[in-house]
N, CA, C and O atoms as a GROMACS GRO file, in nm:
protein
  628
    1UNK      N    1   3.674  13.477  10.746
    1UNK     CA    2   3.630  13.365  10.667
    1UNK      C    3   3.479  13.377  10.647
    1UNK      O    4   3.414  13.404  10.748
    2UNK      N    5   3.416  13.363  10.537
    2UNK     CA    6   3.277  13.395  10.509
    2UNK      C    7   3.217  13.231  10.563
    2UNK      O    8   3.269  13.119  10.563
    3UNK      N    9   3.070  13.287  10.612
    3UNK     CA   10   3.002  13.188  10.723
    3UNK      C   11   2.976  13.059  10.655
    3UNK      O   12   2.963  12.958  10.726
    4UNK      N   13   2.967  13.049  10.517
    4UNK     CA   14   2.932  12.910  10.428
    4UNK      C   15   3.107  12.845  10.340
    4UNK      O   16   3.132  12.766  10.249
    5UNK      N   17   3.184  12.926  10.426
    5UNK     CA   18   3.321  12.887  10.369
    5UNK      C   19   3.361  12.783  10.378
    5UNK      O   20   3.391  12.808  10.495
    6UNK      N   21   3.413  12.617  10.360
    6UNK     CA   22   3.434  12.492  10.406
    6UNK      C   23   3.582  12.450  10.413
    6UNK      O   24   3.626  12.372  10.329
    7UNK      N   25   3.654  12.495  10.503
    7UNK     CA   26   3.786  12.481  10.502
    7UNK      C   27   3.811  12.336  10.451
    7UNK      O   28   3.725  12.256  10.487
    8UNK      N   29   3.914  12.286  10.373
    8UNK     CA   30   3.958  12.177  10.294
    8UNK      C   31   4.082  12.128  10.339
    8UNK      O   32   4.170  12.200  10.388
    9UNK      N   33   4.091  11.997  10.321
    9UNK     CA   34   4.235  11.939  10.285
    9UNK      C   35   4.236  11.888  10.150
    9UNK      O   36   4.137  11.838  10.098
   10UNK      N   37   4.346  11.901  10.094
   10UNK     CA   38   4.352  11.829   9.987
   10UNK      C   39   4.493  11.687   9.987
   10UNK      O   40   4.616  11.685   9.999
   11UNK      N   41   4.407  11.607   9.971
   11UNK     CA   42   4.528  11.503   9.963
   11UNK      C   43   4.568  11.431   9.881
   11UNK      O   44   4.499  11.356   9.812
   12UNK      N   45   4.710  11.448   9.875
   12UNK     CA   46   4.780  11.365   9.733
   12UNK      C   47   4.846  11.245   9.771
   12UNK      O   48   4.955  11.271   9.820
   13UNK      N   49   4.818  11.106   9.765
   13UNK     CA   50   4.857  10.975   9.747
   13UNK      C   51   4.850  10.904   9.628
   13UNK      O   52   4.760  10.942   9.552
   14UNK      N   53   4.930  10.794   9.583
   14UNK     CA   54   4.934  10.744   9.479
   14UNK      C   55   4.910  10.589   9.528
   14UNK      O   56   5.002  10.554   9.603
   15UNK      N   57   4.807  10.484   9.504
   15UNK     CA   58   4.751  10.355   9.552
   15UNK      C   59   4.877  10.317   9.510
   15UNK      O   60   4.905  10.436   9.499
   16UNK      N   61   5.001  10.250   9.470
   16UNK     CA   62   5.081  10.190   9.476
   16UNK      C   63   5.216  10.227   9.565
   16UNK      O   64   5.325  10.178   9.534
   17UNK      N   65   5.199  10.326   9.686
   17UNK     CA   66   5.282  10.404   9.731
   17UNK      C   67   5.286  10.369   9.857
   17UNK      O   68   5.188  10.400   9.924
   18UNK      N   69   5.411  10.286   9.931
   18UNK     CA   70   5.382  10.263  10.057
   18UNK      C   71   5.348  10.346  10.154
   18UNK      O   72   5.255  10.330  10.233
   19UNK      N   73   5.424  10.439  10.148
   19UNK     CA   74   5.382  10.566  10.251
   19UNK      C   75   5.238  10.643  10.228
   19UNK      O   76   5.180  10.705  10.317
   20UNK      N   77   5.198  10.631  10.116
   20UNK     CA   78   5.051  10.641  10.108
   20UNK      C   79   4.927  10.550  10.183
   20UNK      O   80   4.819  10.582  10.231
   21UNK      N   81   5.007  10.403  10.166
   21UNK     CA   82   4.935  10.326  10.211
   21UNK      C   83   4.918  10.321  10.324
   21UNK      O   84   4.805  10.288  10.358
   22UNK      N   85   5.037  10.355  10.451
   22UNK     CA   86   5.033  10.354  10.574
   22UNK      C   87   4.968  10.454  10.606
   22UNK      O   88   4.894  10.437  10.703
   23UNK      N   89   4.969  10.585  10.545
   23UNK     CA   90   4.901  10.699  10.600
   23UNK      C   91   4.757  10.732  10.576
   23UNK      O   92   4.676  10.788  10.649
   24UNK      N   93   4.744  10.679  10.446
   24UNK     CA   94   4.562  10.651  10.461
   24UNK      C   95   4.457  10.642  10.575
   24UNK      O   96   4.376  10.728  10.609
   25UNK      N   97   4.477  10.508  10.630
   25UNK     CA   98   4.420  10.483  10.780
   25UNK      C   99   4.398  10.583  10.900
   25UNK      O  100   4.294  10.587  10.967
   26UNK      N  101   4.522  10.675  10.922
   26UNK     CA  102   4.536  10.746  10.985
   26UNK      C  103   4.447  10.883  10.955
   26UNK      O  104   4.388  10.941  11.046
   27UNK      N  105   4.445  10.920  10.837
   27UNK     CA  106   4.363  10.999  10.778
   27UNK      C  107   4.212  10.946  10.781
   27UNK      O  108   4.115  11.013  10.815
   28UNK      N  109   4.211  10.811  10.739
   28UNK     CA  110   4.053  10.795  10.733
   28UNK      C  111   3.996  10.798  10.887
   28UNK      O  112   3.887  10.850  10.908
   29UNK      N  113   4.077  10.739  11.001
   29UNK     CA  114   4.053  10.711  11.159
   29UNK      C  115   3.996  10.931  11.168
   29UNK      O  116   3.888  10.963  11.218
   30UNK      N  117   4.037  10.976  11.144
   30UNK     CA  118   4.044  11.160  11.195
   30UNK      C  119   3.984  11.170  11.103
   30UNK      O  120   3.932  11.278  11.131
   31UNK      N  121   3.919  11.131  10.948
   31UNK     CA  122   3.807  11.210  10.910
   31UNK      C  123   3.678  11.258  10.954
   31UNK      O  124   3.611  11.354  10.917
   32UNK      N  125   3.650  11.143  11.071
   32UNK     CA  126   3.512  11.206  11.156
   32UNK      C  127   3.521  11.284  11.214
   32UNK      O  128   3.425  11.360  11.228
   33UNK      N  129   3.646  11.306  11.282
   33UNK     CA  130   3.679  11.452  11.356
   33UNK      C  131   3.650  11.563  11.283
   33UNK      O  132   3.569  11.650  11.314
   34UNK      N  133   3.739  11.556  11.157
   34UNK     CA  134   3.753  11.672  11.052
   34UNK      C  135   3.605  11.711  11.049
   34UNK      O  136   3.560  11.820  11.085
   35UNK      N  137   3.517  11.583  10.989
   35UNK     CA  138   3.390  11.683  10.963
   35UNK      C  139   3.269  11.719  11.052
   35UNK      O  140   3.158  11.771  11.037
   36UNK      N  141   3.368  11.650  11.182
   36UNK     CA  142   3.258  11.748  11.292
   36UNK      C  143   3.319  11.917  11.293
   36UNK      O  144   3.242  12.001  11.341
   37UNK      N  145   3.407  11.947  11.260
   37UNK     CA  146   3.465  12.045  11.251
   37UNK      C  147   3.471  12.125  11.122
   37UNK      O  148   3.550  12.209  11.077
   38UNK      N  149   3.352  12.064  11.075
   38UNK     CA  150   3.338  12.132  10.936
   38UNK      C  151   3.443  12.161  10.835
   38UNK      O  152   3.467  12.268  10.779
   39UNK      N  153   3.515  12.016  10.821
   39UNK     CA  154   3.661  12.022  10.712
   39UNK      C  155   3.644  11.902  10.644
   39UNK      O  156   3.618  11.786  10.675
   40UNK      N  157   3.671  11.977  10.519
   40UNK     CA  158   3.632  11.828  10.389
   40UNK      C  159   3.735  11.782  10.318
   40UNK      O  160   3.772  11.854  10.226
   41UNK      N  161   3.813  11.642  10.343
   41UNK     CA  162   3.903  11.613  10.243
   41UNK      C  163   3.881  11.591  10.133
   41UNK      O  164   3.767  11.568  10.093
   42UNK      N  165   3.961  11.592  10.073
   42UNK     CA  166   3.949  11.577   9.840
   42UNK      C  167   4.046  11.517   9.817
   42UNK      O  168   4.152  11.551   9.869
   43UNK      N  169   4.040  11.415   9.734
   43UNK     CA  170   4.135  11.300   9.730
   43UNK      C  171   4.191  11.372   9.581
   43UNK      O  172   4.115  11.428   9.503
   44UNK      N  173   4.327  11.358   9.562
   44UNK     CA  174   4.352  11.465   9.446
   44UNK      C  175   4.428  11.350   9.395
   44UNK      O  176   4.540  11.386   9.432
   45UNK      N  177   4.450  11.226   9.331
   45UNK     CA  178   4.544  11.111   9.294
   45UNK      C  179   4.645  11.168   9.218
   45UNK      O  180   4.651  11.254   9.129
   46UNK      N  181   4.717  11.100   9.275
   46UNK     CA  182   4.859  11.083   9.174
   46UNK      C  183   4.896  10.940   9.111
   46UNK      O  184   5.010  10.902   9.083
   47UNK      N  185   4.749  10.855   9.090
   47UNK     CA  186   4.804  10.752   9.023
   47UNK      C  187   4.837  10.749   8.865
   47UNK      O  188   4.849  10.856   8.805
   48UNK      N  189   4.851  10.638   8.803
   48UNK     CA  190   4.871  10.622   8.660
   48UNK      C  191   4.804  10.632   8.594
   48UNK      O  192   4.822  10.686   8.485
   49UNK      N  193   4.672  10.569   8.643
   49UNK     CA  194   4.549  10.557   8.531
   49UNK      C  195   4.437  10.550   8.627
   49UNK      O  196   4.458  10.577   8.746
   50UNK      N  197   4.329  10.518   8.589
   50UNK     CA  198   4.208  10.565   8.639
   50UNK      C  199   4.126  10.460   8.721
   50UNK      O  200   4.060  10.484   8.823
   51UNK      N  201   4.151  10.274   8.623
   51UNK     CA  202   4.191  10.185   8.755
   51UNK      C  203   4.213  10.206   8.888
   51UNK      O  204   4.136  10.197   8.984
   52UNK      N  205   4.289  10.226   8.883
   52UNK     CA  206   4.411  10.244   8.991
   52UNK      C  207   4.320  10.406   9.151
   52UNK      O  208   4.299  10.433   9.270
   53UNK      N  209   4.311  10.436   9.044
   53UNK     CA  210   4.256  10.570   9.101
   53UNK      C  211   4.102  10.492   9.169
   53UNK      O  212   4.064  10.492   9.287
   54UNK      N  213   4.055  10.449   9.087
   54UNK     CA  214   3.905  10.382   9.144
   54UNK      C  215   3.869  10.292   9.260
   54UNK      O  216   3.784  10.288   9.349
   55UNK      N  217   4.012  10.192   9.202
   55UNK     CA  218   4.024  10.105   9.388
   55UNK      C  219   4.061  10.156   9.444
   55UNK      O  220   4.016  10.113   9.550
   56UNK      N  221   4.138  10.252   9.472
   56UNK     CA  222   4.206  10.293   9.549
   56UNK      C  223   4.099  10.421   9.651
   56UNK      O  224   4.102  10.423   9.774
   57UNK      N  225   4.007  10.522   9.564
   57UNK     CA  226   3.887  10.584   9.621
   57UNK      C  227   3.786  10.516   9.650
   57UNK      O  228   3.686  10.563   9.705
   58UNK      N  229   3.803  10.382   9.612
   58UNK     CA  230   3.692  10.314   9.706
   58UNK      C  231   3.728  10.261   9.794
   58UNK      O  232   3.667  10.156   9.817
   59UNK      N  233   3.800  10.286   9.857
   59UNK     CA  234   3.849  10.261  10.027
   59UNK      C  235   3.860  10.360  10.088
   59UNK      O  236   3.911  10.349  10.200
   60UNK      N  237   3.817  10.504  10.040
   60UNK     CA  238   3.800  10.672  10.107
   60UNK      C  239   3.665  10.693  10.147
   60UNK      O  240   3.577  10.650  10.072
   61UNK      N  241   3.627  10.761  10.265
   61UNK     CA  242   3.491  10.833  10.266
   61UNK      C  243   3.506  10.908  10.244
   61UNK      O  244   3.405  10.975  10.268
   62UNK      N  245   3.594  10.977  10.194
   62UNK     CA  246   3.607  11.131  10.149
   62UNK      C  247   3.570  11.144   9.981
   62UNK      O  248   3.572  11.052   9.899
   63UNK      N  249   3.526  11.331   9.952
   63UNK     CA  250   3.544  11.326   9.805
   63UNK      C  251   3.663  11.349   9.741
   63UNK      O  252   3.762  11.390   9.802
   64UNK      N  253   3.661  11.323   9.600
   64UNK     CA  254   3.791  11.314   9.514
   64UNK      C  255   3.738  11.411   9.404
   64UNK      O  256   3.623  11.450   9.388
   65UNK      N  257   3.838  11.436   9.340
   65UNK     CA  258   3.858  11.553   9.211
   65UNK      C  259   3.836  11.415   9.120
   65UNK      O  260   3.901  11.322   9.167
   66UNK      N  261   3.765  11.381   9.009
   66UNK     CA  262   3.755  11.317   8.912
   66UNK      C  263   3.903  11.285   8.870
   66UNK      O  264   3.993  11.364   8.897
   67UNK      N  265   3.924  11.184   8.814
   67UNK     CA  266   4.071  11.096   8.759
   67UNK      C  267   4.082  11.154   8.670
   67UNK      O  268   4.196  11.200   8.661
   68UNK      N  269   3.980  11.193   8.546
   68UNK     CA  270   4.027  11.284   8.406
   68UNK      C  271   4.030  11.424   8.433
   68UNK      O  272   4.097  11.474   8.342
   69UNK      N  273   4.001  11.489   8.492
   69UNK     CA  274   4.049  11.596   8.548
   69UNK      C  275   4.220  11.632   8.576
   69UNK      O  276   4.257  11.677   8.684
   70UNK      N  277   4.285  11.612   8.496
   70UNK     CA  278   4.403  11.592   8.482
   70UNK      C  279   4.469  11.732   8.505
   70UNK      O  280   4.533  11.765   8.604
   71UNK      N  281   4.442  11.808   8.392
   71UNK     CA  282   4.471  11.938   8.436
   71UNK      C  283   4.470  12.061   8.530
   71UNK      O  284   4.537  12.163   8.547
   72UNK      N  285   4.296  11.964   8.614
   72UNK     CA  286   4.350  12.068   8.779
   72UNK      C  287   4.399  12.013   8.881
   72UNK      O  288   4.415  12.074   8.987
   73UNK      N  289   4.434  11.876   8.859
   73UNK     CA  290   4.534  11.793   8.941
   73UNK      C  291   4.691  11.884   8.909
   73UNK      O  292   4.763  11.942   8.990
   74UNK      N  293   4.702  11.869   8.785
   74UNK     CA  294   4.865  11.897   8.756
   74UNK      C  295   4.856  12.044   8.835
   74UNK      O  296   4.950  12.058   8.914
   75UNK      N  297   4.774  12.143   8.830
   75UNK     CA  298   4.805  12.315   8.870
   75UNK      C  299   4.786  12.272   8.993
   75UNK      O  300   4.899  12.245   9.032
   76UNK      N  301   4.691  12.242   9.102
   76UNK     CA  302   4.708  12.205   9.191
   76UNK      C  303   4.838  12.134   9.253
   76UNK      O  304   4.849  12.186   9.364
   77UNK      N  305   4.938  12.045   9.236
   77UNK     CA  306   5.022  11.982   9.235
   77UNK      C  307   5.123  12.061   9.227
   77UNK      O  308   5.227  12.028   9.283
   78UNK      N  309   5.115  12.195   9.149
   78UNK     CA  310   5.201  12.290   9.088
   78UNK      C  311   5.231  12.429   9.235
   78UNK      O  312   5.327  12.473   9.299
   79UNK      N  313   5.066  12.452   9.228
   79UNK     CA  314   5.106  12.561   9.309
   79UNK      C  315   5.083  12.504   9.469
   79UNK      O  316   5.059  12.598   9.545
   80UNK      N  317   5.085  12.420   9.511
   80UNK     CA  318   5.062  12.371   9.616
   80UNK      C  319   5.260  12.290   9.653
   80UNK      O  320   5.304  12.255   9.762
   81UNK      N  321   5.339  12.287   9.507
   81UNK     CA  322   5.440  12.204   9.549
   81UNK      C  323   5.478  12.084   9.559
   81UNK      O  324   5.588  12.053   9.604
   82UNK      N  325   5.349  11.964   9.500
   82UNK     CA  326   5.324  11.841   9.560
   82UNK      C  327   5.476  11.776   9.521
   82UNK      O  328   5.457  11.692   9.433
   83UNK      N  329   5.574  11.782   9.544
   83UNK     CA  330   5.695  11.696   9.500
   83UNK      C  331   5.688  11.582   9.576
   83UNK      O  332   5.708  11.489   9.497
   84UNK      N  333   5.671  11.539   9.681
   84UNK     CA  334   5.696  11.390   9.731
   84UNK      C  335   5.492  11.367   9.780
   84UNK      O  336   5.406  11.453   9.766
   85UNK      N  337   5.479  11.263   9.820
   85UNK     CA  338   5.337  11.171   9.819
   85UNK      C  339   5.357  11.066   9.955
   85UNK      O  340   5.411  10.958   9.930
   86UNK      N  341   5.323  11.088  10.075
   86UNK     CA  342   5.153  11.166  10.026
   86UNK      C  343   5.184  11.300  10.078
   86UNK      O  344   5.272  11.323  10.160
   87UNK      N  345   5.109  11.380  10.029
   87UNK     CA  346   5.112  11.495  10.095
   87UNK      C  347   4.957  11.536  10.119
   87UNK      O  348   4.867  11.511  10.039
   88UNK      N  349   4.939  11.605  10.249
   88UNK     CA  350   4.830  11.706  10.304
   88UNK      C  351   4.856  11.810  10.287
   88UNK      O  352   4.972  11.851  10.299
   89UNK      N  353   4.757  11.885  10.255
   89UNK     CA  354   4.743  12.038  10.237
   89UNK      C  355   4.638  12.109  10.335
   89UNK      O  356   4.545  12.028  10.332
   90UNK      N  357   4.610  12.185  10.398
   90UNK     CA  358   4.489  12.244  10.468
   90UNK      C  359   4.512  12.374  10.398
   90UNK      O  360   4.623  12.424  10.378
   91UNK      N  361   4.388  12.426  10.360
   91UNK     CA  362   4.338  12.543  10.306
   91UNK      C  363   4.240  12.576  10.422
   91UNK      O  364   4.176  12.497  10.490
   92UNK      N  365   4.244  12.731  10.428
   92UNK     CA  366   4.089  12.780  10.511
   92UNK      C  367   3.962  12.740  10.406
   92UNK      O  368   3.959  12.672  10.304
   93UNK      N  369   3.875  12.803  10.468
   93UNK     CA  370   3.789  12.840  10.353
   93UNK      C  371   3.794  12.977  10.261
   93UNK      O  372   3.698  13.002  10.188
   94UNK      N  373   3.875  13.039  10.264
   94UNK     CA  374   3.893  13.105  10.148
   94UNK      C  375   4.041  13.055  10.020
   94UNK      O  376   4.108  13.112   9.934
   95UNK      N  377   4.032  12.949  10.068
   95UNK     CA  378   4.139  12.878   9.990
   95UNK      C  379   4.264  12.930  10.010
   95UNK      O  380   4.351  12.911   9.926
   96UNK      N  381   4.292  13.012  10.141
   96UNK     CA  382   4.453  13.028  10.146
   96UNK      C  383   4.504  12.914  10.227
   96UNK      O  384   4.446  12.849  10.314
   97UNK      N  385   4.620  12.904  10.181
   97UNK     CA  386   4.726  12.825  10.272
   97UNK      C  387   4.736  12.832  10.432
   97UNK      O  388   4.754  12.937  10.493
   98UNK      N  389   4.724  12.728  10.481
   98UNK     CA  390   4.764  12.683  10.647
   98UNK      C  391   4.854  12.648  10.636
   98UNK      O  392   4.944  12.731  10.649
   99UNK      N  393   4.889  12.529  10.609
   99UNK     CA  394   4.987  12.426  10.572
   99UNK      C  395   5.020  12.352  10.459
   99UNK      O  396   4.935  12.352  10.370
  100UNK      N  397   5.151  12.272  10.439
  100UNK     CA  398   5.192  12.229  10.292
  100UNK      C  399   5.211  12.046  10.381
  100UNK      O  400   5.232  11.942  10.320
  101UNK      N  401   5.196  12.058  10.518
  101UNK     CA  402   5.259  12.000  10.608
  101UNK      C  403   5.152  11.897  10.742
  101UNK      O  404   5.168  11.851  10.855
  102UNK      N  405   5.032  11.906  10.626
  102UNK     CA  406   4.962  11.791  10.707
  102UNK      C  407   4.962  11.700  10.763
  102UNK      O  408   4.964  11.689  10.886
  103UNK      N  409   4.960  11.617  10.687
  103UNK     CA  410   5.059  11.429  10.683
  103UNK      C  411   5.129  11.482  10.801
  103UNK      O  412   5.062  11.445  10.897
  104UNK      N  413   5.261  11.571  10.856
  104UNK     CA  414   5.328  11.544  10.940
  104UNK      C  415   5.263  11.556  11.077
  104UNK      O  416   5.282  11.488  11.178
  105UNK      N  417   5.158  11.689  11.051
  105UNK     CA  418   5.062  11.701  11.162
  105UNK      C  419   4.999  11.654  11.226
  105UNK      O  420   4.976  11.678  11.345
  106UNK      N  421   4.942  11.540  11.128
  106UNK     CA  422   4.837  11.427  11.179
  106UNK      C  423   4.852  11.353  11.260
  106UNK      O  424   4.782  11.299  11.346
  107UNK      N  425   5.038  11.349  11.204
  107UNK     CA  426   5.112  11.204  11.238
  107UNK      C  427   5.118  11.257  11.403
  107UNK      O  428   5.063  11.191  11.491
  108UNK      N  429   5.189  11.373  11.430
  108UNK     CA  430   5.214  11.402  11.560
  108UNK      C  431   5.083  11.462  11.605
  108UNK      O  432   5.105  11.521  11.710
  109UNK      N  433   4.925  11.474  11.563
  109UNK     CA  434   4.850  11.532  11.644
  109UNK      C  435   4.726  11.406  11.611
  109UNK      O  436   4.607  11.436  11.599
  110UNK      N  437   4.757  11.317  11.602
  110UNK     CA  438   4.603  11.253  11.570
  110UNK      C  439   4.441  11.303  11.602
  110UNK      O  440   4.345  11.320  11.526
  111UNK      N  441   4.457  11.316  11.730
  111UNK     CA  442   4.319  11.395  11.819
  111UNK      C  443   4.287  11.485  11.747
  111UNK      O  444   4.170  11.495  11.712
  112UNK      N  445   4.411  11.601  11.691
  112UNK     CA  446   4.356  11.693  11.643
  112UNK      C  447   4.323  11.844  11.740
  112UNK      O  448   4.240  11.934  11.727
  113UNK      N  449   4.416  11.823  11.823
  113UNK     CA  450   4.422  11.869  11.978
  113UNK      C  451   4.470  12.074  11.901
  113UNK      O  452   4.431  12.184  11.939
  114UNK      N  453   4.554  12.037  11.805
  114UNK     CA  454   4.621  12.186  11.755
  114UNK      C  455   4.571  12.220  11.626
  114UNK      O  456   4.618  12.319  11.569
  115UNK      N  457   4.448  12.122  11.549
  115UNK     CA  458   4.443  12.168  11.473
  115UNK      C  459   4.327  12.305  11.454
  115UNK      O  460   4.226  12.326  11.522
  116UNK      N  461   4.395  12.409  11.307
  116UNK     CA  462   4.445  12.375  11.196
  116UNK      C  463   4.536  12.337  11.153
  116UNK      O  464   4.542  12.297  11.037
  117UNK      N  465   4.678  12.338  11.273
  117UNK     CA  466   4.822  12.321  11.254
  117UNK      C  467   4.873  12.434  11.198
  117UNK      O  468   4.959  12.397  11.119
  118UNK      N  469   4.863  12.588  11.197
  118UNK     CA  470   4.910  12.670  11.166
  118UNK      C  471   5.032  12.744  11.276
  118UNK      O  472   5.044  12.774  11.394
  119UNK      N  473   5.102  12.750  11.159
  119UNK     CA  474   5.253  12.806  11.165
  119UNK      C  475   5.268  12.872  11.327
  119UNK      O  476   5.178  12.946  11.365
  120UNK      N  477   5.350  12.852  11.393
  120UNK     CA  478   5.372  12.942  11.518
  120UNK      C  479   5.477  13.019  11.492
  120UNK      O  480   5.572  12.960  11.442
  121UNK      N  481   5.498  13.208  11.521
  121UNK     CA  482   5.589  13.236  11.535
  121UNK      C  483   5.691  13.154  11.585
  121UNK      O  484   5.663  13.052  11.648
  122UNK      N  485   5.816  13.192  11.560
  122UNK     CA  486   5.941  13.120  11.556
  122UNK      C  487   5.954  13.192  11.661
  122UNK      O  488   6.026  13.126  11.736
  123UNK      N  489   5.924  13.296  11.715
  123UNK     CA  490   5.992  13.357  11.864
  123UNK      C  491   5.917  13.301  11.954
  123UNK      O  492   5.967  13.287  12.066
  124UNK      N  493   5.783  13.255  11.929
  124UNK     CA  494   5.688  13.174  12.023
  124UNK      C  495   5.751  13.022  12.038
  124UNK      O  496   5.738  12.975  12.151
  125UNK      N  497   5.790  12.973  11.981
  125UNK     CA  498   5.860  12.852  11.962
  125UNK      C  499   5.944  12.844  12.082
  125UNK      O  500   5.937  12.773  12.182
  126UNK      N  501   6.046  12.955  12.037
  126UNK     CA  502   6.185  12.957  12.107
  126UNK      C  503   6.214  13.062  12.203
  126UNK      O  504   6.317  13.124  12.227
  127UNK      N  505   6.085  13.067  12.256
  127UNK     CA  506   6.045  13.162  12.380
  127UNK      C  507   6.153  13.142  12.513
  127UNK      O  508   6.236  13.216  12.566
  128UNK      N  509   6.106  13.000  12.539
  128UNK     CA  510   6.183  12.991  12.670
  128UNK      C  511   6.298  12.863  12.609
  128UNK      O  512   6.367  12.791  12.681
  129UNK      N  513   6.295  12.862  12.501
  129UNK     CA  514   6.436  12.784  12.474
  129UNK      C  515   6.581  12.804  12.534
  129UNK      O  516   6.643  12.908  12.512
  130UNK      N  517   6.631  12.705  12.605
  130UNK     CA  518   6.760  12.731  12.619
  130UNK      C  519   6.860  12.724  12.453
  130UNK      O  520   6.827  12.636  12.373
  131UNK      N  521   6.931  12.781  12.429
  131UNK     CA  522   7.007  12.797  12.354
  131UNK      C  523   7.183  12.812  12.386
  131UNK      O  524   7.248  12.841  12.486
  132UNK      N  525   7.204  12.790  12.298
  132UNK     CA  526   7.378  12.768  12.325
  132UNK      C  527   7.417  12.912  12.219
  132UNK      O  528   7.368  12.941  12.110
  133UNK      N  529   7.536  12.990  12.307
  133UNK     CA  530   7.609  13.059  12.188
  133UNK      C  531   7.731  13.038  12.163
  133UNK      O  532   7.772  12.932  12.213
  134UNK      N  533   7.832  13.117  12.086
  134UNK     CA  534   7.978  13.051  12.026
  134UNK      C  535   8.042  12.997  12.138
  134UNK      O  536   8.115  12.898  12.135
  135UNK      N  537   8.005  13.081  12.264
  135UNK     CA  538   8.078  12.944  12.337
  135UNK      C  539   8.059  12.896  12.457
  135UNK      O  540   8.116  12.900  12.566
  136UNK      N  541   7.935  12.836  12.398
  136UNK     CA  542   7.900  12.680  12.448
  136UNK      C  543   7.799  12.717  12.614
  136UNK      O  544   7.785  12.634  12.704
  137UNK      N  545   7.733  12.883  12.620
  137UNK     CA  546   7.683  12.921  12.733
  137UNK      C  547   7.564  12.938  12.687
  137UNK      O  548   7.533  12.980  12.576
  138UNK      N  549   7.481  12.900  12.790
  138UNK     CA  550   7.319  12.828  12.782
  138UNK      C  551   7.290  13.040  12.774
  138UNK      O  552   7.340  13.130  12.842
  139UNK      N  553   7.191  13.042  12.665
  139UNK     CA  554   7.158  13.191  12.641
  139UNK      C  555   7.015  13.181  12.623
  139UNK      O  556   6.971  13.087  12.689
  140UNK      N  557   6.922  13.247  12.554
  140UNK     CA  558   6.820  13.256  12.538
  140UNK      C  559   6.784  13.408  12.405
  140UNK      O  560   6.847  13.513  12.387
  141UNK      N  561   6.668  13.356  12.341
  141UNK     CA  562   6.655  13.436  12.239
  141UNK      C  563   6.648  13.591  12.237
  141UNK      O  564   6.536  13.631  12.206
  142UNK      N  565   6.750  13.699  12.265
  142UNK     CA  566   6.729  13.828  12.270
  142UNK      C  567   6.682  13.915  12.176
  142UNK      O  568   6.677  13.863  12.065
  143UNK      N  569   6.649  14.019  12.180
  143UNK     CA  570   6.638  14.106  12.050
  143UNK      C  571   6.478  14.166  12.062
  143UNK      O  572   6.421  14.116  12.158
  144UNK      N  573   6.417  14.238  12.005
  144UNK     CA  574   6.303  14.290  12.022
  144UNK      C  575   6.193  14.243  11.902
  144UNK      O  576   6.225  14.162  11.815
  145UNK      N  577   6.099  14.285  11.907
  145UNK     CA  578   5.970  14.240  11.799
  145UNK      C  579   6.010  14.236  11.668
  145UNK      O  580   5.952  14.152  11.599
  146UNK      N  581   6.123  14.330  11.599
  146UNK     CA  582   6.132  14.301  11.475
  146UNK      C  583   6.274  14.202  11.445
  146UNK      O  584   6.296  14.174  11.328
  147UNK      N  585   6.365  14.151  11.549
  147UNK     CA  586   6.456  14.053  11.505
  147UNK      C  587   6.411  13.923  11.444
  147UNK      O  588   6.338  13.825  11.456
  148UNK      N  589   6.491  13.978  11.381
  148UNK     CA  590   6.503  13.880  11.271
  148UNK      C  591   6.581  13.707  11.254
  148UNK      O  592   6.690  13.706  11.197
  149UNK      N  593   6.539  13.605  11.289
  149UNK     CA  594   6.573  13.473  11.328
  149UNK      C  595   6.593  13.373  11.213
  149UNK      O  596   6.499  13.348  11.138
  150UNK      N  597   6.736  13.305  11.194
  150UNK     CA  598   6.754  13.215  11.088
  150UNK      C  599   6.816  13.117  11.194
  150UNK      O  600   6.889  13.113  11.293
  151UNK      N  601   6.702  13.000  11.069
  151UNK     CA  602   6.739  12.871  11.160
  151UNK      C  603   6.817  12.794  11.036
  151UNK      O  604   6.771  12.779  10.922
  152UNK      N  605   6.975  12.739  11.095
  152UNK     CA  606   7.032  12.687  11.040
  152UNK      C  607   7.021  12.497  11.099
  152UNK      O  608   7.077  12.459  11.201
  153UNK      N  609   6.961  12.428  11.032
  153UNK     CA  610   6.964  12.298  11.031
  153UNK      C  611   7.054  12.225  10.951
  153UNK      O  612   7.052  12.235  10.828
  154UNK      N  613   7.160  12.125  11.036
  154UNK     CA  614   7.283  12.084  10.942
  154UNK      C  615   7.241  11.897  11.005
  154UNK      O  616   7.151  11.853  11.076
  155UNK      N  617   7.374  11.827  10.925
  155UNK     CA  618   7.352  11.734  10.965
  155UNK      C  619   7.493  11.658  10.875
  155UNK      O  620   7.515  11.633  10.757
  156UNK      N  621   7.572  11.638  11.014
  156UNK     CA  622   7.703  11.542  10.984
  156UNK      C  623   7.739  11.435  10.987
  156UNK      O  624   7.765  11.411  11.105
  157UNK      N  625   7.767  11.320  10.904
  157UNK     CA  626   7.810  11.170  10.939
  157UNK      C  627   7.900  11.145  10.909
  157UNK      O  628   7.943  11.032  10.930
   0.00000   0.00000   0.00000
């Protein structure tokens, strides 16, 4: 990472969005953390109009991407994925991807104890996991450095 690089979050909420609204706070409480740690949020709106966008950044200490700036909201939004709100993003400072998965991070790390929140191997995960196999005997993850691990998540009612 080059020495004047400013690792970022970018965050997408929309001021009429409950789950925006609850998660705000939480974000604004850990922005002093962030920028003792030299990380700058950018408020990227997903509101309607520019109203909306204005009250709503004046309850942020953070900076925002301009409201008419429309078009690097939408590519942003695009290659970042933004489908549901709010969403966090952490970028390094060379603008690659950490996470798509902030918001959830925050939620479970407030302190900020793990951040950047980047990805853990899946074999680090499930290191000392007990695991079950077809039948039903407590096993553990075998295989060597290049196995290959699919996680099937289901869910029946």
């Amino acid at each position: 990472m080059a020495a004047n690089a400013t690792p970022c979050c970018s965050y997408h909420p929309r001021s009429r969005c409950a789950p925006c609204r609850n998660f705000t706070p939480l974000l604004k409480a850990a922005y002093e953390r962030l920028r003792a740690l030299n990380v700058e949020v950018v408020f990227v709106s997903s509101d309607r109009d520019e109203v909306r966008f204005g009250e709503y950044f004046g309850e942020m200490p953070w900076l925002a991407l301009p409201y008419a700036d429309r078009e690097r909201k939408t590519n942003l939004a695009s290659r970042y994925r933004v489908a549901t709100i709010p969403r966090l993003i952490v970028l390094d400072g060379e603008s690659r991807l950490i996470t798509l998965h902030g918001r959830t991070d925050l939620v479970l790390d407030p302190a900020l104890d793990a951040f950047p929140w980047r990805l853990r191997p899946v074999k680090e995960v499930l290191r000392h996991a007990r695991l079950l196999d077809p039948h039903m005997q407590q096993t553990f993850l075998q295989g060597g450095i290049r196995t290959i691990v699919l996680l099937y998540f289901t869910c029946l009612r």
